[in-house]
C-alpha positions, -999 to +999 in steps of 0.1 A: -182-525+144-199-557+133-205-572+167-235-548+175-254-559+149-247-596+154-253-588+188-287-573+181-295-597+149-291-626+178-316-613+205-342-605+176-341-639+164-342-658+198-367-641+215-399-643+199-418-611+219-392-586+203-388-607+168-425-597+163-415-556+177-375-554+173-384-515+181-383-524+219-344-535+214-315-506+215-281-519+209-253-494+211-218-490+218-206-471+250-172-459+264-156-464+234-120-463+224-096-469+197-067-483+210-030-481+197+007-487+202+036-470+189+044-510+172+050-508+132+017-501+113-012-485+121-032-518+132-053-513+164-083-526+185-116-513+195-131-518+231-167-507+237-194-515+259-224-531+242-249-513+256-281-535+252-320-519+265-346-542+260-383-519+262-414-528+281-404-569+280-427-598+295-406-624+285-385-646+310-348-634+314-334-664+306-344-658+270-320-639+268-291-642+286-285-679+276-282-669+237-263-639+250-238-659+273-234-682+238-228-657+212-202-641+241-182-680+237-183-680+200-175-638+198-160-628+224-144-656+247-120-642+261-144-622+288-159-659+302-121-665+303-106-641+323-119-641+362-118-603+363-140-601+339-164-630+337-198-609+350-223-594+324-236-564+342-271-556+341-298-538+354-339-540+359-362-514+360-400-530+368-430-509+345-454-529+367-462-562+374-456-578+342-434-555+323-392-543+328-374-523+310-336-540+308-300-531+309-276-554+301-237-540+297-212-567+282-177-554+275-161-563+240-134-555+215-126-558+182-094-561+164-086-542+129-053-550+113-036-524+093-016-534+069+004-521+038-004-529+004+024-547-015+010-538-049+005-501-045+029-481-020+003-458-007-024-474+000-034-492+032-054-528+036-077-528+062-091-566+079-108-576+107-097-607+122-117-637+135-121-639+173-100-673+186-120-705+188-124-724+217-114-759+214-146-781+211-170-753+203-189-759+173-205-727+162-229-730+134-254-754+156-293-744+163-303-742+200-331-742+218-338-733+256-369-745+275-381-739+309-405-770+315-427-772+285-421-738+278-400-725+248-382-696+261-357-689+226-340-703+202-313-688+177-284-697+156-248-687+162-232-690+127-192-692+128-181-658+116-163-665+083-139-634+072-157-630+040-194-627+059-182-611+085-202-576+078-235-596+059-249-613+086-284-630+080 
């Protein structure tokens, strides 16, 4: 499942406090299924919760729920398109008055196409599409949020080419 760790490669980059200790980041998959139909092939789709707990963080929220809510239109659009779904649940534990521990819950699937191989008749091809693009998206750029004269995070959202799709930077 390659979206985890783009998931967790973004929110180390863009967020300076846990780029310099990326130990106080958990990224994980929960309620996970492999889902199927009796249609031809053995294709299917996996649907997970990311499962995101940021340790002991000072920083301001925003930091990361804006990268977040971008890599979510690039990778997984379809949740900020369908009204049922729209929210990213989260949750906020206060350490004391500076420091939270954080929760955040964003559902996502991932499609893996099955396929047989024409040159040898038992063996199976395995590929993991590209999620849709919206039109006039134009992933690739670099971003930058402030608050005021503050630099809250900044981070890249490269396009997810098929033949990158498991090396990300």
């Amino acid at each position: 499942m390659w979206k985890l760790q783009s998931l967790r490669d973004l929110i180390t980059r863009a967020v300076p406090e846990l780029e310099r200790d990326p130990e106080r980041l958990i990224v994980m998959a929960a309620d996970g299924k492999a889902v199927t139909t009796l249609a031809a092939g053995l294709s299917f789709e996996y649907q997970y919760t990311a499962a995101i707990t940021v340790l002991d963080y000072t920083g301001h929220t925003d930091a990361l729920f804006v990268p977040l809510l971008a890599w979510v239109r690039v990778h997984q659009s379809d949740l900020a398109d369908d009204p049922a779904r729209r929210a990213i649940e989260f949750t906020v534990e206060h350490l004391n008055t500076a420091a939270v521990d954080i929760g955040i819950r964003v559902p996502l699937t991932e499609r893996a196409v099955v396929k047989p191989d024409p040159d040898h008749a038992t063996r199976l091809t395995i590929s993991h599409p590209a999620e849709p693009a919206l039109p006039g998206d134009t992933p690739g750029e670099h971003w930058e949020l402030w608050l005021k004269t503050q630099k809250l995070a900044e981070w890249d959202i490269p396009a997810p080419p098929h033949r990158a799709r498991f090396n990300l930077p």
